[in-house]
C-alpha positions as a Markdown table, in Angstrom:
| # | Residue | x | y | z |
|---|---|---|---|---|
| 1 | Unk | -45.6 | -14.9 | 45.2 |
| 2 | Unk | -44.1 | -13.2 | 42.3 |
| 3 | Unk | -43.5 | -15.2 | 39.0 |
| 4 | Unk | -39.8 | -14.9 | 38.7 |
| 5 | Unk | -40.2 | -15.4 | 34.6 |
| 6 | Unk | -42.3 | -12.7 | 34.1 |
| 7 | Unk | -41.1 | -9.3 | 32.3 |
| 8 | Unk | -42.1 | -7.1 | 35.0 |
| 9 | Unk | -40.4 | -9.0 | 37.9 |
| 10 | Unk | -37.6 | -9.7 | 36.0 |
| 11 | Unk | -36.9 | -5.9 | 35.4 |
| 12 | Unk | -38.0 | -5.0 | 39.3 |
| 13 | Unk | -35.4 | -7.5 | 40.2 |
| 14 | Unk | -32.9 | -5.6 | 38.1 |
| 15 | Unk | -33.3 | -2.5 | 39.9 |
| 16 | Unk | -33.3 | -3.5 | 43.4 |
| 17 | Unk | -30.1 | -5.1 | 42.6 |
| 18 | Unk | -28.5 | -2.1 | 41.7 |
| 19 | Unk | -28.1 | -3.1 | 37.8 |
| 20 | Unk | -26.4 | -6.2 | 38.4 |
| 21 | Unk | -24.9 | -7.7 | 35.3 |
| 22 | Unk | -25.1 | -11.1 | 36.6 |
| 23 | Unk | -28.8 | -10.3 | 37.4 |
| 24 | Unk | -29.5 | -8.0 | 33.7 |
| 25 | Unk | -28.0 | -11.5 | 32.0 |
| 26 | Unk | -29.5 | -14.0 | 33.9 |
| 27 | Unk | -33.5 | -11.4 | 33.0 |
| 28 | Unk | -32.5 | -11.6 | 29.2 |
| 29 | Unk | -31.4 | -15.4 | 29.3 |
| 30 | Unk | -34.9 | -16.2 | 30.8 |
| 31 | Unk | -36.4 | -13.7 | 28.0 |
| 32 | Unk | -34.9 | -16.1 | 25.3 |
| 33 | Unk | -35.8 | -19.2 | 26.6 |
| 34 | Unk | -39.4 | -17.9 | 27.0 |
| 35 | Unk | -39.6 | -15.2 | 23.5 |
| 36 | Unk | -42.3 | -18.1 | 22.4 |
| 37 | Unk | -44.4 | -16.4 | 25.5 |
| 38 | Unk | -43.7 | -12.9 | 25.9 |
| 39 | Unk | -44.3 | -10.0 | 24.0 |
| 40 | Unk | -41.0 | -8.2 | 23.1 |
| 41 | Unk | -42.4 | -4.9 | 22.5 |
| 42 | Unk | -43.6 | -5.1 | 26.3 |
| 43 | Unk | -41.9 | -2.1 | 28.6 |
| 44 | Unk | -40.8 | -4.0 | 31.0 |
| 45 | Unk | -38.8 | -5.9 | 27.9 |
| 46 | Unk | -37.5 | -3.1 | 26.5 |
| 47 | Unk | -36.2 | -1.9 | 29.6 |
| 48 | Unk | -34.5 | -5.3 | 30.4 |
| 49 | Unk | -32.9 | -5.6 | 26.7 |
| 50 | Unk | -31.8 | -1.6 | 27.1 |
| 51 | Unk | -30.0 | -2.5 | 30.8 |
| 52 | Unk | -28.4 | -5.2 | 28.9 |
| 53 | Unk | -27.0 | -3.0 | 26.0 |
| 54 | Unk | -25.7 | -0.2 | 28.1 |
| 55 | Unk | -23.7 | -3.0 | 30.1 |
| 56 | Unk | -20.8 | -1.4 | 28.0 |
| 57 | Unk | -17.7 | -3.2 | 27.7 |
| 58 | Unk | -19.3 | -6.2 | 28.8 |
| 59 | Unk | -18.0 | -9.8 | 28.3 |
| 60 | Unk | -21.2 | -11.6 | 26.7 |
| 61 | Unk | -20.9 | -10.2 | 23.5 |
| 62 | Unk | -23.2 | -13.3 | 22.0 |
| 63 | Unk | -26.2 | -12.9 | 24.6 |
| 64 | Unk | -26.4 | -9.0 | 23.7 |
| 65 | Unk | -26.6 | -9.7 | 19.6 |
| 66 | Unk | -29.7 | -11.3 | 20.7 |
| 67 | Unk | -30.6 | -8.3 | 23.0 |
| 68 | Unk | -29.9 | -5.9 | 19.9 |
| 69 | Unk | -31.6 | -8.2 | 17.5 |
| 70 | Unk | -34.7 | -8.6 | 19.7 |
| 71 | Unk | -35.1 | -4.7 | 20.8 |
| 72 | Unk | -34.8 | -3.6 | 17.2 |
| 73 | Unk | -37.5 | -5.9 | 15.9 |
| 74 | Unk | -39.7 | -4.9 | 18.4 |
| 75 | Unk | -39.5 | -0.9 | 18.4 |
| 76 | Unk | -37.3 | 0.5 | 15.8 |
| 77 | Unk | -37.3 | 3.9 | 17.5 |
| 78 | Unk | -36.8 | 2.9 | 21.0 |
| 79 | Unk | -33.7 | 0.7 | 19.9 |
| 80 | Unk | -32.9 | 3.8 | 18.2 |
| 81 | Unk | -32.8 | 5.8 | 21.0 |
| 82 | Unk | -30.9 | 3.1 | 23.2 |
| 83 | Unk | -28.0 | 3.0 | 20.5 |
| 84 | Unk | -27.9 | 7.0 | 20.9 |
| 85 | Unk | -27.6 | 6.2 | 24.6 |
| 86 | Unk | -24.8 | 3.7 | 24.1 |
| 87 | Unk | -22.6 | 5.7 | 21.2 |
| 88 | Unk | -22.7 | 9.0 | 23.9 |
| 89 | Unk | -21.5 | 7.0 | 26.7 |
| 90 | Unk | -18.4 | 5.6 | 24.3 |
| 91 | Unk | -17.5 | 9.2 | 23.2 |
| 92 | Unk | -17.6 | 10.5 | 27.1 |
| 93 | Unk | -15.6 | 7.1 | 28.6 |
| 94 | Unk | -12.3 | 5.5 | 28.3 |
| 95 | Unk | -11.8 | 2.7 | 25.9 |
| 96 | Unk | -10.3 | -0.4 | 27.1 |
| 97 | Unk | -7.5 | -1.4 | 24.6 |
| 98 | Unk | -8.0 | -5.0 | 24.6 |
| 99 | Unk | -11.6 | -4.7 | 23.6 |
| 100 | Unk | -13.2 | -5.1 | 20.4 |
| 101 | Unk | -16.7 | -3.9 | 21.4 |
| 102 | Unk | -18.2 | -5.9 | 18.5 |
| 103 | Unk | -22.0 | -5.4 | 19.6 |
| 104 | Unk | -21.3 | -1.6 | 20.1 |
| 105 | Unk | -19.7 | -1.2 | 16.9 |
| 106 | Unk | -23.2 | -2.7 | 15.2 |
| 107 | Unk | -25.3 | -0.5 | 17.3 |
| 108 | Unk | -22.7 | 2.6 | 15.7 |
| 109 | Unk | -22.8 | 1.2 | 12.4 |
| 110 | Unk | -27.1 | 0.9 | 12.5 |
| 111 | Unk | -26.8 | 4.9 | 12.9 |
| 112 | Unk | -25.2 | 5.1 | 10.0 |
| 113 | Unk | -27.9 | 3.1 | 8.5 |
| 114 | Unk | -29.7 | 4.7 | 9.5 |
| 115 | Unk | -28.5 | 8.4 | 8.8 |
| 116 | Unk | -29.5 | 9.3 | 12.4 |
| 117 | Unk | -28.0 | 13.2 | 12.0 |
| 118 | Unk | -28.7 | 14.3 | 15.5 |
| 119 | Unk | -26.0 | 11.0 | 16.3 |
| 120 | Unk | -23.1 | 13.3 | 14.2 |
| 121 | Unk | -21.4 | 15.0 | 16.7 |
| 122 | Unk | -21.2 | 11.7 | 19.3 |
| 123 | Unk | -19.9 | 10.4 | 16.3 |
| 124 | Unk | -17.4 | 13.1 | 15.2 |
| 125 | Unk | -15.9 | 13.0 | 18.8 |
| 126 | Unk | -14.8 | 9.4 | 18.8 |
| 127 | Unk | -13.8 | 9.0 | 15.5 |
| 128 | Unk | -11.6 | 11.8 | 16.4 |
| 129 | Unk | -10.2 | 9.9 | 19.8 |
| 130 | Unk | -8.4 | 8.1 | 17.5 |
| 131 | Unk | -9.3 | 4.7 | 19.7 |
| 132 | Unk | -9.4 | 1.5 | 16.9 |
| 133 | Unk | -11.5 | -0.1 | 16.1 |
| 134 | Unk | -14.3 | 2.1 | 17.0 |
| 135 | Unk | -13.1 | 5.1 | 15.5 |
| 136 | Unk | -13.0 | 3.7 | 12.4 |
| 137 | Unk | -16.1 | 2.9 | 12.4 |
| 138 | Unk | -18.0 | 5.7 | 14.2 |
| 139 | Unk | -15.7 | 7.6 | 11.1 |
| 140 | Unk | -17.4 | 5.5 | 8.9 |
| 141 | Unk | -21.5 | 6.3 | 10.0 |
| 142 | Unk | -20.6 | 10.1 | 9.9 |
| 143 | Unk | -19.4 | 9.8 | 6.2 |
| 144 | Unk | -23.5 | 7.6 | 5.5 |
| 145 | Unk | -25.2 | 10.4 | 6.9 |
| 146 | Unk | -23.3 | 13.4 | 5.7 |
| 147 | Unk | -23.2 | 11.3 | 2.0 |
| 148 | Unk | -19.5 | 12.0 | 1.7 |
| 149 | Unk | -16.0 | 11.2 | 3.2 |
| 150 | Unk | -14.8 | 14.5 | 2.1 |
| 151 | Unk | -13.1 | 16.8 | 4.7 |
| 152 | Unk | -14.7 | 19.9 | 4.1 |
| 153 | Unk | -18.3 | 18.5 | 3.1 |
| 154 | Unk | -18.2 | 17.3 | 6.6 |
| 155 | Unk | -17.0 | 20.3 | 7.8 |
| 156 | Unk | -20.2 | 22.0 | 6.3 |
| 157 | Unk | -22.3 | 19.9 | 8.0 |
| 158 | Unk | -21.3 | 19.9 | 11.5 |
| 159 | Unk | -21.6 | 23.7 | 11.0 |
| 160 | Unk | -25.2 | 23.5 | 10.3 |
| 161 | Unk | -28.1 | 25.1 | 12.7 |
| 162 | Unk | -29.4 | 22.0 | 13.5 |
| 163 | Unk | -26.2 | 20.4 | 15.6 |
| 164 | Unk | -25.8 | 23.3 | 18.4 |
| 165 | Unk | -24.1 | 21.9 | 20.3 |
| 166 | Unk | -21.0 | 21.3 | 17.7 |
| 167 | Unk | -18.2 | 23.8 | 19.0 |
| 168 | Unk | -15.6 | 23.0 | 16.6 |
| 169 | Unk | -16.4 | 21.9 | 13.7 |
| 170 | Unk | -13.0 | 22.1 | 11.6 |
| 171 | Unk | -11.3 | 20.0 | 14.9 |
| 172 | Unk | -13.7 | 17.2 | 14.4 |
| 173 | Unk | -14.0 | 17.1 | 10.8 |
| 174 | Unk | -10.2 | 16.5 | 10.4 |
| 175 | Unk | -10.7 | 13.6 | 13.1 |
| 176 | Unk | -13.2 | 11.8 | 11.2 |
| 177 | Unk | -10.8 | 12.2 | 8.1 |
| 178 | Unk | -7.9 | 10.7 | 10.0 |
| 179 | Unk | -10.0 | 7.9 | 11.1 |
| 180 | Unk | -11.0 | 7.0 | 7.2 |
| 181 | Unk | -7.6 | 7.5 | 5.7 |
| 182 | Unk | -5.0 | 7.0 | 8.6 |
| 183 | Unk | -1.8 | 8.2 | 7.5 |
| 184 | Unk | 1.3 | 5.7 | 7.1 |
| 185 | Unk | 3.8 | 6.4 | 9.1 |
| 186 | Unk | 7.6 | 5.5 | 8.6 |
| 187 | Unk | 7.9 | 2.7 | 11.2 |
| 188 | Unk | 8.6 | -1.3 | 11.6 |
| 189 | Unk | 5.3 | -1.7 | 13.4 |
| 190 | Unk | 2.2 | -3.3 | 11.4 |
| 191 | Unk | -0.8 | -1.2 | 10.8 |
| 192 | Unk | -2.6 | -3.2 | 13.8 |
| 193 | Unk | 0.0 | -2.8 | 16.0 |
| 194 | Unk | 0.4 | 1.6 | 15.3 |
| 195 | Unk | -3.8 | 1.3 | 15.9 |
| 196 | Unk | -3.0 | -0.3 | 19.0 |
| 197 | Unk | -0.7 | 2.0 | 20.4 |
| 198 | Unk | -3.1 | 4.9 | 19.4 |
| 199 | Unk | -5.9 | 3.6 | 21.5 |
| 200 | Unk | -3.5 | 2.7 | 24.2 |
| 201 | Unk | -2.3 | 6.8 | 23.6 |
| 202 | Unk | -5.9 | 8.2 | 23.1 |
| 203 | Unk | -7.9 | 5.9 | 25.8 |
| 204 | Unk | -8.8 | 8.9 | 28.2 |
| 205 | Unk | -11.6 | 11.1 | 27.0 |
| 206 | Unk | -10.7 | 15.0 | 26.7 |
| 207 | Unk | -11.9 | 16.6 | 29.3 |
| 208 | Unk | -12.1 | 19.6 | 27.8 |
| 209 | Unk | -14.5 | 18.1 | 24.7 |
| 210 | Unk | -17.6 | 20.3 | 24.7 |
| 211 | Unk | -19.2 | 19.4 | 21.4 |
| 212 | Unk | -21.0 | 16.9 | 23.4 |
| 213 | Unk | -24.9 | 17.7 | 24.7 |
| 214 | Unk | -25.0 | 18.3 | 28.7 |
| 215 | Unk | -25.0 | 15.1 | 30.3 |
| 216 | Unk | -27.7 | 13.9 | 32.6 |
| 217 | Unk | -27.4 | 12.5 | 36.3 |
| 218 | Unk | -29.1 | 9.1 | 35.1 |
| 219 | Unk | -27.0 | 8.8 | 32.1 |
| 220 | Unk | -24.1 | 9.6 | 33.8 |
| 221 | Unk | -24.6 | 6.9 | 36.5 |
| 222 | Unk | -25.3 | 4.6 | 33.6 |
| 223 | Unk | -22.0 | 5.5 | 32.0 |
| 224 | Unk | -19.6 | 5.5 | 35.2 |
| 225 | Unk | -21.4 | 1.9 | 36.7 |
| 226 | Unk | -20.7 | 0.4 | 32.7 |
| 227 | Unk | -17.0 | 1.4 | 33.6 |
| 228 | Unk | -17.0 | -0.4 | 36.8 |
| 229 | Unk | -18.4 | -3.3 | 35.5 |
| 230 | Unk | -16.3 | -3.6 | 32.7 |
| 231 | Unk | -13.1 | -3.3 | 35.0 |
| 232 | Unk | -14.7 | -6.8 | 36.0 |
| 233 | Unk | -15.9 | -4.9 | 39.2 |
| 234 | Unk | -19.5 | -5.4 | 40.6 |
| 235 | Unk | -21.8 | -1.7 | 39.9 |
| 236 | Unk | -24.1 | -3.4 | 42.3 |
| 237 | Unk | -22.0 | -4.1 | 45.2 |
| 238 | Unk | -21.2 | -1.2 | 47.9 |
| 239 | Unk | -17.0 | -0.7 | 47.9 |
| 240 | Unk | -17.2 | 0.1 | 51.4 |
| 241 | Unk | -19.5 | -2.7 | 53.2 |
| 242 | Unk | -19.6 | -5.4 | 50.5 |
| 243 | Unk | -23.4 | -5.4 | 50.3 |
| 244 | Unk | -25.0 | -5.8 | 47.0 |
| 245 | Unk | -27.9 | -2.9 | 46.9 |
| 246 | Unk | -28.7 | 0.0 | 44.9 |
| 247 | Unk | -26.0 | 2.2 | 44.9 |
| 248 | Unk | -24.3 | 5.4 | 43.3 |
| 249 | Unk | -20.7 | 5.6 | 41.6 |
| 250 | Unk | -18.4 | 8.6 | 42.7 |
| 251 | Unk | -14.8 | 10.2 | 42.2 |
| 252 | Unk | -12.1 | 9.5 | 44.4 |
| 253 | Unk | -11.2 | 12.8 | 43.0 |
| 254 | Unk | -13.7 | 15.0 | 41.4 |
| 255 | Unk | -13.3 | 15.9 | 38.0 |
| 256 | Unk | -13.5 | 19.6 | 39.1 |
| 257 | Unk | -10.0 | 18.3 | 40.7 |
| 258 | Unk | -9.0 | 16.8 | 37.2 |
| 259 | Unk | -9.7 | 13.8 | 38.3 |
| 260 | Unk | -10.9 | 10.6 | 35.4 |
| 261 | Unk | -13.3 | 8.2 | 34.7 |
| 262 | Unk | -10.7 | 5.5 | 35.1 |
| 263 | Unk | -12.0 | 2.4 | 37.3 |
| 264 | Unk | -9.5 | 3.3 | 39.5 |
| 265 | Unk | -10.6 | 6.7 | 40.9 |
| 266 | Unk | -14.2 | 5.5 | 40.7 |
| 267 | Unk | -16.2 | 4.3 | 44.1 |
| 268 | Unk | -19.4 | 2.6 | 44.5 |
| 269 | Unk | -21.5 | 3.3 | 47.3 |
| 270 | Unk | -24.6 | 1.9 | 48.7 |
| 271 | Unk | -27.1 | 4.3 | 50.5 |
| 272 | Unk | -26.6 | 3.2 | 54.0 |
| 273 | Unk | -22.6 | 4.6 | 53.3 |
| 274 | Unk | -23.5 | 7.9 | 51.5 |
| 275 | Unk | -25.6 | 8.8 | 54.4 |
| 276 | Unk | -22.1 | 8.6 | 57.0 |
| 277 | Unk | -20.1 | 10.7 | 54.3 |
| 278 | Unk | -19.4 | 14.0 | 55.8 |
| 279 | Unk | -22.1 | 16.2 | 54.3 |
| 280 | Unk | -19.6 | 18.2 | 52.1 |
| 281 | Unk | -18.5 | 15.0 | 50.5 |
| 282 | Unk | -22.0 | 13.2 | 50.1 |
| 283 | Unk | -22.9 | 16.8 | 48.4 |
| 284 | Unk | -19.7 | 16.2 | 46.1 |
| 285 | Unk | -20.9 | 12.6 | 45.5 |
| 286 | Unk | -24.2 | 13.3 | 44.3 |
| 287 | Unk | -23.7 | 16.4 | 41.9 |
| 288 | Unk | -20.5 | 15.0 | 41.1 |
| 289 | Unk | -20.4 | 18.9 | 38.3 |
| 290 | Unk | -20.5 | 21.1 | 40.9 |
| 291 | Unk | -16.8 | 22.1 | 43.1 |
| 292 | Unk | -17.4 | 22.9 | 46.6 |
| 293 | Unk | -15.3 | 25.1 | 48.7 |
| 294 | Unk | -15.8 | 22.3 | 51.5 |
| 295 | Unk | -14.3 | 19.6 | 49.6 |
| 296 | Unk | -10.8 | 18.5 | 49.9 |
| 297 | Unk | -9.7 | 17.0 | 46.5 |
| 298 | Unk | -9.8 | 13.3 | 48.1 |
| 299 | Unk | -12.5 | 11.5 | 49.1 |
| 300 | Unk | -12.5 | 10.4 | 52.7 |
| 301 | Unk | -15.3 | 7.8 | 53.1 |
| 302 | Unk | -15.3 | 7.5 | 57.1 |
């Protein structure tokens, strides 16, 4: 019988439950209580503390500063890599207004540190979605590595050969300025309440935002099941039969159909109910990127 406080059962638990949260926090509570025992910079750690720090949007801000405190002192580059992880799903998802996301901001902030350049144009894209306060501070880590908070020095540097992927350079730029100097406006609302109704305004990604690298299917899972579970929805549970399993999210609507990332027009499947999907729609819910003449632009599960 398996020891149920081990790292490597702990994590295998994790999966077969289809990312739970409740099962990713109850794998890093048992972590703490044993850290006198267990080697943090063992795999099967590092991949419990990273499930716990893409939860996104997550209540238990308190249990995931130990997460980010533990993964960092025990490899610097993999917690590196995990914050890249994190800041790419922020700049690709919509922001939920009445979040702080104080553990995410650190994580942001540490690549400013950190002057993690490959990070800048992630970083450039939400401090240009104008969505408080992370865009202040994502503003904030692009003006550490660049070395400057000037418009045009930035500019320069998103331009460089380095950043490919950066497709307009001038656009984001003047997004990370308006995130360091915001503007006053004319108005009887407080500054608070203005940044308020901008992230309320701005909470939907662009669609149409290509200075971001290609995204891949795993990531993208990652990304749409933190959205779930921070619309106090289960990832882990199937929508259709209620069974908690490994499962896929989907679109109600495809975004070749313009539809969003809002919990709303996202569905969580298990296995079992992808497999009695008409093929046409199972095809549309696992490459999710690519239109098909077949669909229809609503999902019909049965």
């Amino acid at each position: 019988m398996s020891d149920l406080s081990q790292p490597e059962t702990l994590r295998k638990l994790i999966e077969e439950s289809g990312q739970s949260f409740a099962v990713i926090e109850k794998a890093v509570e048992t972590i703490r209580e044993r850290l006198d025992e267990i080697e943090p910079s063992d795999p099967d750690v590092l991949a419990i503390l990273r499930a716990h720090l893409l939860a996104i949007g997550s209540p238990s801000d308190v249990l995931k500063f130990f997460s980010l405190e533990l993964i960092e002192r025990a490899d610097a580059e993999h917690a590196r890599q995990v914050y890249l992880e994190v800041l790419d799903s922020l700049a690709r998802s919509p922001i939920r207004p009445e979040r702080t996301y104080p553990v995410e901001r650190a994580m942001i902030k540490k690549l400013g540190d950190l002057e993690v350049d490959c990070a800048l144009p992630a970083l450039a894209v939400l401090a240009g979605r104008e969505v408080y306060p992370l865009s202040r501070t994502a503003a904030r880590a692009v003006a550490s590595i660049v070395g400057s908070t000037d418009q045009t020095t930035i500019t320069e540097r998103l331009k460089r050969d380095d950043l490919p992927e950066v497709a307009a350079p001038d656009e984001l730029s003047a997004g990370v300025s308006r995130a360091l100097f915001p503007q006053k406006r004319g108005s009887s609302k407080s500054s608070h309440q203005r940044r308020r109704a901008l992230t309320q305004k701005n909470a939907l990604p662009d669609p149409g935002q290509s200075s971001l690298r290609p995204e891949g299917g795993r990531a993208r899972q990652a990304r749409l099941k933190a959205i779930v579970r921070a619309a106090n929805r289960d990832p882990s549970r199937c929508g259709n039969c209620d069974q908690t399993a490994p499962t896929r999210v989907g679109h109600m609507i495809p975004p070749s159909k313009s539809g969003t990332d809002l919990p709303g027009n996202l569905v969580v499947l298990c296995g079992e109910c992808r497999r009695r999907l008409p093929r046409s729609r199972d095809e549309a819910f696992e490459d999710e990127g690519a239109p098909s003449e077949a669909d229809s632009g609503q999902l019909s599960l049965f």
